[in-house]
Structures are given as C-alpha cells and as structure tokens.
C-alpha positions in Angstrom: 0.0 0.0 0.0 1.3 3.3 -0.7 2.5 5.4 2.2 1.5 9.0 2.1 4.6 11.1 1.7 2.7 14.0 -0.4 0.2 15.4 1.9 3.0 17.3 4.1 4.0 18.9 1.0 1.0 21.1 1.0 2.6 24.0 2.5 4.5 24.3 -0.7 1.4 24.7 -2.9 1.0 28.2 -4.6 -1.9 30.0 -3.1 -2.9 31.7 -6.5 -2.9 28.8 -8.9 -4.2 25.1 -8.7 -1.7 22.4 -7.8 -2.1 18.5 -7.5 0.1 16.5 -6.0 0.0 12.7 -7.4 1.9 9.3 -5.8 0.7 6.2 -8.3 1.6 2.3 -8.1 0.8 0.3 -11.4 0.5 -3.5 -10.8 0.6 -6.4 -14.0 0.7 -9.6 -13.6 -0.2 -11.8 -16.1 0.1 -15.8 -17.3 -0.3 -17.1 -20.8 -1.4 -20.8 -21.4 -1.1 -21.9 -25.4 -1.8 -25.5 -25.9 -1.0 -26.1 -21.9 2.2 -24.2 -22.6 3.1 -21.4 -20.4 4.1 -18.7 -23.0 3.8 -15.3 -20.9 4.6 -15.2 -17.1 4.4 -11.6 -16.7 5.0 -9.4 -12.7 5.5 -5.8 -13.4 4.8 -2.6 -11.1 5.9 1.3 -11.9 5.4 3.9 -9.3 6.6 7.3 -9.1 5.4 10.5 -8.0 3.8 13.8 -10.1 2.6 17.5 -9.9 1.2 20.0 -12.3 0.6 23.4 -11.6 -1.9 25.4 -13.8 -1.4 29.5 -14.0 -3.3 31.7 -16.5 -4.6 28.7 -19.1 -1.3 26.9 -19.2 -0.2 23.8 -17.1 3.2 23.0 -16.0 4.2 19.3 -14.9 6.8 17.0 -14.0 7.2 13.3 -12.6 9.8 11.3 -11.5 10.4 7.3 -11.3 11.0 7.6 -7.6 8.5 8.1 -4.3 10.5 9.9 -1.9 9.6 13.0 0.4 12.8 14.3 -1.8 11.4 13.5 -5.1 7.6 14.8 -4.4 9.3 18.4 -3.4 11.8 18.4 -6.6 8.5 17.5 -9.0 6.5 20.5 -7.4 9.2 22.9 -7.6 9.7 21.9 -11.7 5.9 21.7 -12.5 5.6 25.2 -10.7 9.3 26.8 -12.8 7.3 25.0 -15.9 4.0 26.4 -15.3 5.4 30.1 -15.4 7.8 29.7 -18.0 4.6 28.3 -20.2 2.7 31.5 -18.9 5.3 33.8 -20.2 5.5 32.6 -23.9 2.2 31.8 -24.5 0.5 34.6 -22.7 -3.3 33.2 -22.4 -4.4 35.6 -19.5 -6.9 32.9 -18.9 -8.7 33.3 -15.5 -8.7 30.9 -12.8 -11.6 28.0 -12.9 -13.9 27.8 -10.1 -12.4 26.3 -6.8 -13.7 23.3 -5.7 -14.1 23.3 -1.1 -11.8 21.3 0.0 -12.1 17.7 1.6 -10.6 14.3 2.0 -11.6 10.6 1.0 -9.9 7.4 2.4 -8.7 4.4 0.7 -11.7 2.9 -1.1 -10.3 -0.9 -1.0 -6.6 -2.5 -0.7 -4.6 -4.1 -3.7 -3.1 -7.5 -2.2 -1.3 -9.9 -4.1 -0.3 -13.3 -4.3 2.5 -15.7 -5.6 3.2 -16.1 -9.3 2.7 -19.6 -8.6 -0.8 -19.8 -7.6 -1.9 -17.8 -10.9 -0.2 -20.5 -12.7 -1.5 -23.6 -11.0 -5.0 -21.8 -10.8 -5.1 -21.4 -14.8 -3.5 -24.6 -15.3 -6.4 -26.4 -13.6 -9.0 -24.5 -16.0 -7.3 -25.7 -19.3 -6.4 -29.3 -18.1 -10.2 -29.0 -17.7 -10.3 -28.2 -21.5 -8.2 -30.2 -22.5 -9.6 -33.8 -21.7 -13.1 -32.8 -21.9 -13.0 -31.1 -25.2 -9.7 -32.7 -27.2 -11.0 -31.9 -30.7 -10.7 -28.5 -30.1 -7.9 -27.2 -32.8 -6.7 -25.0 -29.8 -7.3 -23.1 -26.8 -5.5 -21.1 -24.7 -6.2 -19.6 -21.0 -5.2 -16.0 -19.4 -5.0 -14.8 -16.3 -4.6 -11.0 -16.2 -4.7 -8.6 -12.7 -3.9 -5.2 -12.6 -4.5 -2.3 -10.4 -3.7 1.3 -10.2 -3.0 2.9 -6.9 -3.5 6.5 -6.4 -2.5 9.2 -3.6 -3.6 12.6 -4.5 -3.0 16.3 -2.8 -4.6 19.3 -4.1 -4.6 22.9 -3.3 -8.4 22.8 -4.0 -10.6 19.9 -4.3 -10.5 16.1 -2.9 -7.4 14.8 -1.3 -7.9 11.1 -1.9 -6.4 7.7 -1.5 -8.0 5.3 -4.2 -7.4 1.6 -5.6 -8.8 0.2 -8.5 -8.1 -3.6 -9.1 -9.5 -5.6 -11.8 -8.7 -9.5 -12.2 -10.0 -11.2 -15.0 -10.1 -15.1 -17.1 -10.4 -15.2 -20.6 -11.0 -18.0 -22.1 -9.9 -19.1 -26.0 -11.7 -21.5 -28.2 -10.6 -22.2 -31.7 -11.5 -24.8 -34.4 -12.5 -24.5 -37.8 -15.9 -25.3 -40.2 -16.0 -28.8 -42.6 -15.2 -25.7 -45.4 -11.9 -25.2 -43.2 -12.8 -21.5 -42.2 -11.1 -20.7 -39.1 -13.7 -20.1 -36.0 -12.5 -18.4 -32.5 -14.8 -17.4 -29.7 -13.2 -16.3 -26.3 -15.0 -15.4 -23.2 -13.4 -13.1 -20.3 -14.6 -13.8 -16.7 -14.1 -12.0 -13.4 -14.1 -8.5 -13.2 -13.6 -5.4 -10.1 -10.9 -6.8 -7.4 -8.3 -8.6 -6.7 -7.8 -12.3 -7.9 -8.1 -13.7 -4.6 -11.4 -12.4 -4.3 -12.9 -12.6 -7.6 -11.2 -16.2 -7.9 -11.5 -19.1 -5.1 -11.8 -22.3 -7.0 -11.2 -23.4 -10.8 -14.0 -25.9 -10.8 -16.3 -22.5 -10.2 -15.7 -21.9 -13.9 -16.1 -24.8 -15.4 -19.5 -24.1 -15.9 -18.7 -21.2 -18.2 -15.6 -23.3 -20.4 -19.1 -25.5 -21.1 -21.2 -22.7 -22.1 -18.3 -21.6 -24.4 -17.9 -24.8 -26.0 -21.6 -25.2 -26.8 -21.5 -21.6 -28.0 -18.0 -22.5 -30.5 -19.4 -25.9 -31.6 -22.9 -23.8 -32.6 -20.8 -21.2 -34.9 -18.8 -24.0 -36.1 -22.2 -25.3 -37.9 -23.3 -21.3 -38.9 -23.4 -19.6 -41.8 -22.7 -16.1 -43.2 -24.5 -13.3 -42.8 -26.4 -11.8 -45.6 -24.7 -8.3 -46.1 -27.2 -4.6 -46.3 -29.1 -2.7 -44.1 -31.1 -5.0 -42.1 -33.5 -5.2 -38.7 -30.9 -6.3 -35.7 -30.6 -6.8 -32.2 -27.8 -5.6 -30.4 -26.8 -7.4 -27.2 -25.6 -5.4 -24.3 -21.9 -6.3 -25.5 -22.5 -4.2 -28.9 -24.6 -2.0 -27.1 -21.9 -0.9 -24.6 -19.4 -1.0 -27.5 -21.7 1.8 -29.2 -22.1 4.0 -26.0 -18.3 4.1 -25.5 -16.2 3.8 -29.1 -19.7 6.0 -31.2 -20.6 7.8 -29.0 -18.9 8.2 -25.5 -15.5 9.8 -27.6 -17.8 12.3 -29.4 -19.1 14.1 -26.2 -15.3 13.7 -24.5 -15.0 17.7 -24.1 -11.6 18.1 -25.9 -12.5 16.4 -28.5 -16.0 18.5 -29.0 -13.2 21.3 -29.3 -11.5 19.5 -31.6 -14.9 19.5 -33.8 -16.6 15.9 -33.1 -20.1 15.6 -34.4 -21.0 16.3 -30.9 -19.9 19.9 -31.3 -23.2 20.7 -33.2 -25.6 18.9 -31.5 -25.3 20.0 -27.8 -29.5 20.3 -26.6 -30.2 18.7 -30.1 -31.9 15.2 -30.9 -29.4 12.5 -31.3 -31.1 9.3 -31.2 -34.8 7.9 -30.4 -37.0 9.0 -27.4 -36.1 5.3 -26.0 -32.1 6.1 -25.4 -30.3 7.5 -22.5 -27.0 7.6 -21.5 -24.6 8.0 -18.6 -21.5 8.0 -17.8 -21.8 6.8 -14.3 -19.1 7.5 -11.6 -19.0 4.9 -9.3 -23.0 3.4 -8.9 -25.3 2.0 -10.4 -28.5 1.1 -9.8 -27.7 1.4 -6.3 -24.8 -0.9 -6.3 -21.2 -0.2 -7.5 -20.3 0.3 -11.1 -17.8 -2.3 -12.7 -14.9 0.4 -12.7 -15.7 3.2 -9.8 -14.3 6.5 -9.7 -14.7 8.1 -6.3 -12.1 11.3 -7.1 -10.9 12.2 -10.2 -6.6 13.1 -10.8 -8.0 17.0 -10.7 -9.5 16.9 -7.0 -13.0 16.9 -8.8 -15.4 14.3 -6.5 -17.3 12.1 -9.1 -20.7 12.4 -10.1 -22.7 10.4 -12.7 -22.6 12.8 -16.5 -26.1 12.4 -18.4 -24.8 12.3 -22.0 -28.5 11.4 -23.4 -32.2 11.7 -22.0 -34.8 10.8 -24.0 -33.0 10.9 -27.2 -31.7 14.6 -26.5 -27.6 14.8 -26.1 -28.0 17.2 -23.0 -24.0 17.5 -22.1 -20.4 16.7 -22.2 -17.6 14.7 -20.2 -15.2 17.3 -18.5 -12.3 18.4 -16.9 -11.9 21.4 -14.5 -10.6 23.5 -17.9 -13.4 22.5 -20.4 -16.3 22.7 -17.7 -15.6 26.4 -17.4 -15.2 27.0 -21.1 -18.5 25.2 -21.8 -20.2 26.3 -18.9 -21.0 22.9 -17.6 -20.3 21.4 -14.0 -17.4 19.2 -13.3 -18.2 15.7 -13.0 -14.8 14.3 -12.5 -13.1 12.9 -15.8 -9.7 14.0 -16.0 -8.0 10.9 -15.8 -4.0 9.5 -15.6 -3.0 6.0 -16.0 0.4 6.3 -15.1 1.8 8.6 -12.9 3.8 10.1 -15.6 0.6 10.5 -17.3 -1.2 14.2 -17.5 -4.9 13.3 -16.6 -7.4 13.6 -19.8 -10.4 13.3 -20.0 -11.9 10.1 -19.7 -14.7 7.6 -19.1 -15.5 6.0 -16.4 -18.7 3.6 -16.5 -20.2 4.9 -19.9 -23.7 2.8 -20.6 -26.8 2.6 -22.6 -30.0 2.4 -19.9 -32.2 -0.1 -20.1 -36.1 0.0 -21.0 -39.2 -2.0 -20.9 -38.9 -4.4 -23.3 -38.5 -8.2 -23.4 -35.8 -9.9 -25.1 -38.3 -12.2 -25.8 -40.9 -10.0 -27.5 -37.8 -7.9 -29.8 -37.1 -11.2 -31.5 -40.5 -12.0 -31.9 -41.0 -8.7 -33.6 -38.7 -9.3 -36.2 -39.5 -10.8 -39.3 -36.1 -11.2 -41.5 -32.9 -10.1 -39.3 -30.0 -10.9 -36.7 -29.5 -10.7 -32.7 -25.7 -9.7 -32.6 -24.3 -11.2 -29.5 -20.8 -10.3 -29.3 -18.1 -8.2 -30.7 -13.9 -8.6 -30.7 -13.6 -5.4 -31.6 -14.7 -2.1 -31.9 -13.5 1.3 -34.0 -15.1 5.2 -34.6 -14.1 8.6 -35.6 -15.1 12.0 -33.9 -17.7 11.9 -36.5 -19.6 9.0 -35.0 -19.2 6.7 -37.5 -18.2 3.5 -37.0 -17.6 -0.1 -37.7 -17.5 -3.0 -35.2 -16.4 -6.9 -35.4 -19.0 -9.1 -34.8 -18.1 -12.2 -33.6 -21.2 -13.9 -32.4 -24.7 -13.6 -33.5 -27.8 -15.5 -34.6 -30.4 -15.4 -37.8 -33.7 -14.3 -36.8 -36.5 -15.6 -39.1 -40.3 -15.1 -38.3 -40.0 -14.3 -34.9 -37.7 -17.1 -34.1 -33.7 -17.6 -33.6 -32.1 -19.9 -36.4 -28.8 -20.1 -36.9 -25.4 -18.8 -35.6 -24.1 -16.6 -38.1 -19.6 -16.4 -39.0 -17.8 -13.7 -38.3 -19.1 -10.5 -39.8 -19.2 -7.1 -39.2 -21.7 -3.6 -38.4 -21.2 -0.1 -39.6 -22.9 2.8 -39.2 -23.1 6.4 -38.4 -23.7 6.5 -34.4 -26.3 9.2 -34.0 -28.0 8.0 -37.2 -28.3 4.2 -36.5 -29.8 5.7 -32.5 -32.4 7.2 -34.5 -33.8 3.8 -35.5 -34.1 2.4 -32.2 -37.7 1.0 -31.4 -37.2 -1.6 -28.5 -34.7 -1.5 -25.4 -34.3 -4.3 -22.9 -35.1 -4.3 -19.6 -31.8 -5.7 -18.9 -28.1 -4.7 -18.0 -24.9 -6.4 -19.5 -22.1 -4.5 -18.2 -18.0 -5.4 -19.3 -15.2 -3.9 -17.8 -12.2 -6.0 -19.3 -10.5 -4.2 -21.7 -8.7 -0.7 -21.9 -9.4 2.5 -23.9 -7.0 3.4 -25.9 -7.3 7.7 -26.2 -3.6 8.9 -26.3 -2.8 6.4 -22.6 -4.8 3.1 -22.3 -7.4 3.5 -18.9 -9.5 0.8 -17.6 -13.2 1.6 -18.5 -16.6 0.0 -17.6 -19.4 0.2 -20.4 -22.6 -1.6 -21.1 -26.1 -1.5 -22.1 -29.2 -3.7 -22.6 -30.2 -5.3 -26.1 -31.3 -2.4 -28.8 -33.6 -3.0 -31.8 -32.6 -1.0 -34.3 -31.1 -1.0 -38.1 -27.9 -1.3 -39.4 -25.3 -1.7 -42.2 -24.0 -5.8 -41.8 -21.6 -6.7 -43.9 -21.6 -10.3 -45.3 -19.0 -13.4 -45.9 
C-alpha cells in the first residue's frame, strides 16, 4: 500500500494557482497458457510521484520514477518553474476555474497480491479442464490477467484522496474450424472489479462457463454467413456498450467537441430515439457499484454520474476542470491518468446505454427477417460518429424465431444516425469492464447496455 509522503507537502502549494500532488503504483501480472504451454509469465509494477501546476490557461508538470519525500518536493518545484515559463511565452491571461471546497476521501479498498505460482496452477487447472473434456478442439488457450492502479492525490483545491482500482480477469480461447476449413475463434473473459483472490477461489467454479463456451463454438462451427445490407438487428448489451463508449462516449469527451466531433453541433439537439439515455456513471449504479468506480478524479473533482443522453436529446459533455468552465457545464470528475507520468485527460468512467421496458423475448418476436448480434472482438469510430465494429457472435432471426449462428461478420454505421432507428430497449443490463481504452494512454473503463432493436449496415461473408 502506498504510504503517504505527499500530503505534508502542501505547505508548498501556490496560493494563486491550482496544484495537485499525485503518488501512483501500477500492478501487472499476467500468465499465458497456449496449448498447456506457459508462454507469458508476466509481474510488473511502476510507481513514481507527479505535480502540475496550472497559472493563467497553461499547465506545468513534471514526474519522476521515484516516491520519496525528496522527489515529491523536486516534481512540485519543476511543475511550478514550468507552469510560469509556459505563462510567459504563451501569454493566455486565462482566469482561474472555479475552486472546488476542500475535503478528504480514504482508501476505497486495498490491492493485495499473491504468488506467481498460484496464478499459474490456478489457470493450469481450468485448461487441463479443457483439454480432456473437449480434445478436438484445434486450440485453446487460458489468461490470467490482474492489474491495479493505486493512487495518492493532494490538491490545493478539491479532494485529497487515496483510491485503488483492481481488476482481475479469465479469458478464455476456443478455436476450431468449419467442414469448409474457415477458421472459428470465440473467447469469453470472466471475473471483473478486485483482486484475484477475491474474484477467484476455485477453478472448478468456472467450469460451468468453459461448457457454455464450447456449446457456444461448436454452434458457430455449424453457422453460416450473414447476408450483407441494411437490415433489422438486435444488439446485445456487448454491442450496445461497444456503441455507447467507441460512437458515442468519444464524441461528447469535451476536448474532443473542441477538436470538432459531431458532438460539437448537437449539444440540446436530438441524437437518437425517445427510447435512449445515456450515462457515464461515476462509481453506482443502480444502487450498487459500477464495474470500474471512480470516487475522485486526478483534478481533485469528486465524481458524479454525467447524463450524456435523456430521451433521445444529447443534454452535455464529459469534463475536466478546464473544459467545464469554457463550456459552462459542472465538473463531473473525468480527468483521468494512467500512469503517474501521465497528464490526466479526460476520460470515461462507467459509460452505458440504460435499459427500458422491453423483453428480449418479445424484440425477436418482432422481427421478421434479421439478426441478434451477440458479441463483438472489436470495436473502431471517428469523432464523427461513424463506426464499424467486429462481430463475432450472432444468430439469424426468421419469423419471430432464432435460427442459426451466423460467421464472423461485421456492423457499420453512423452512431447518432443508427440511435435514431431504435424501437425496442431491454429491460436488462450487460455491463464489461475487461479491456482498456486506448485515447492517447490506455485506462481501464466500464461500459454496457441492454439489447437495442434498431437497423444497421451488416456486412456479409
């Protein structure tokens, strides 16, 4: 656990300008099973200690590879000499942003660990599993990945916080082929917010799920492909949280509305259907915690939940401190740094579709001639909102009723077009928290959704 050598250094802030303060600990550990072969065994950590300074529009900062009382006080003096050499050449004159009282949060959970070993003997257990049960498989392979970032923040104005975010994940592999010899893959990640000991207690516990993920593998290995053009679909919550983060979620990220997204133009303006809204949600949901929760932003800025979309209307924008007082808008807490030689950006947090009143039941009876689209492997978009995602599970729908599993294909689209088309949302939540954005410094980020019924571009064999 970090110990706090920052919080002393206060007396050295700047009255006049805002200062934080950041100590960080990044945890990896990660094992690799090919073919029962162990072909990543993977323990890394990198800690250090940062400041930035901001004074008349400009920011200065500086970090060092090194947690020290010494090294906190050389990082503050440099961010401040940077912040007003900045201010000198570039001359914004721009004034302060409104102070935020200050206050102080604890540690939200600890980050323990546990011997390389019993990752290893832990994962080897699942694919021995695999591997005498299911031998014709053409391959598999089993990961183990836990991370965690540690954070202790000071700031002049704002939350002084102590924060842990673990995550500790499965994913499962699955690959075989079709009698035509096309290749077929379908993976499945399991675990999600804390560490593995507690998210993890007993192999067998998942052997449930390696069965579900066989049945689901042997049922693409007998599907077919997809006929490609604009078609009726149903988007599982996978797709559906795909959509609100990589379509939309980017667009109403506040530097890049100043950068000219699509969002730019449509602030208070329809976007999609009466049936969608979305949130970025801080650290709740639904009254319990979000996959990924963010207590305290790396600005000071306590979290609160941003409404992106009510009712079909895009009523706001992510933040930081900066772009909130430019736009006018409230703070939310999304300035974000993933390592503590990171600047903090703006970033999601728990960024998700919300469910309606519909039953998955009665969406694929309503659909004469389309697809439910169950999963994705991957996911791209511009600033413009158009898009274009993998899909790498799905089903025919014909007459009301699910035929069969479809081969990899893909959806594209234009993001607040294809909303427009949505007639039926599920009264159901899939969230997924196992993968990282990728905006300039990968972040750990929550998103989800329930199943949409809407149109869309589907691309064929």
């Amino acid at each position: 656990m970090l110990q706090d050598k920052i919080t002393e250094k206060r007396s050295m802030f700047i009255g006049d300008v805002h200062t934080e303060l950041r100590a960080q600990i990044n945890r990896k550990r990660r094992i690799n099973l090919l073919q029962g072969n162990l072909t990543t065994n993977v323990r890394t950590e990198e800690s250090g200690v940062s400041a930035r300074v901001y004074k008349n529009g400009v920011y200065g900062f500086s970090s060092m590879a090194e947690y020290s009382s010494e090294a906190a006080e050389a990082v503050l003096r440099a961010a401040s000499e940077n912040a007003v050499f900045m201010d000198s050449h570039i001359k914004k004159g721009k004034e302060m942003f409104p102070a935020i009282p200050y206050g102080r949060q604890q540690l939200n959970c600890r980050v323990t660990d546990i011997d390389q070993k019993q990752y290893i003997d832990f994962v080897k257990e699942i694919d021995n599993y695999i591997a005498v049960k299911y031998p014709s498989l053409a391959s598999r392979m089993v990961i183990m990945s836990e991370d965690s970032m540690e954070k202790l923040l000071s700031v002049s104005d704002g939350q002084d916080t102590h924060t842990a975010i673990p995550r500790s994940y499965i994913y499962l592999f699955m690959n075989t082929e079709t009698k035509d010899g096309v290749p077929i893959e379908q993976f499945k990640p399991l675990g999600g917010f804390g560490n593995f000991s507690e998210q993890f207690t007993d192999p067998s516990l998942l052997f449930g799920e390696v069965d579900k993920l066989y049945e689901i593998t042997m049922q693409k290995k007998e599907g077919i492909y997809a006929q490609a053009g604009y078609k009726t679909v149903i988007l599982g919550g996978d797709l559906s949280g795909m959509l609100a983060h990589e379509a939309v979620g980017h667009t109403v990220e506040a530097d890049l509305v100043l950068g000219g997204s699509v969002a730019a133009h449509n602030l208070n303006k329809r976007v999609a259907s009466d049936l969608v809204s979305m949130v970025d949600f801080a650290h709740t949901y639904d009254g319990k915690m979000a996959p990924l929760p963010v207590y305290v932003d790396d600005e000071g800025t306590p979290a609160e939940d941003a409404v992106l979309i009510k009712n079909g209307i895009l009523t706001g924008y992510m933040n930081s401190r900066e772009t909130a007082k430019h736009f006018g808008m409230k703070p939310l807490g999304n300035a974000r740094a993933y390592l503590f030689s990171d600047e903090p950006l703006i970033r999601m947090r728990n960024t998700a579709v919300l469910p309606g009143t519909d039953k998955l039941e009665d969406m694929i009876a309503s659909v004469e001639d389309g697809y439910y689209l169950t999963n994705t492997n991957n996911g791209q978009a511009d600033t413009t909102g158009e898009f274009m995602f993998g899909i790498s599970m799905g089903y025919e729908i014909k007459n009301g009723k699910l035929g069969q599993a479809i081969l990899d294909t893909t959806i594209s689209g234009v993001a607040f077009d294809m909303l427009q088309t949505v007639d039926m949302v599920s009264d159901s939540m899939t969230w997924s928290s196992s993968g990282f954005c990728g905006k300039k410094q990968p972040m750990p980020v929550g998103m989800g959704g329930p199943q949409l019924r809407c149109k869309v571009m589907i691309g064929g064999r």
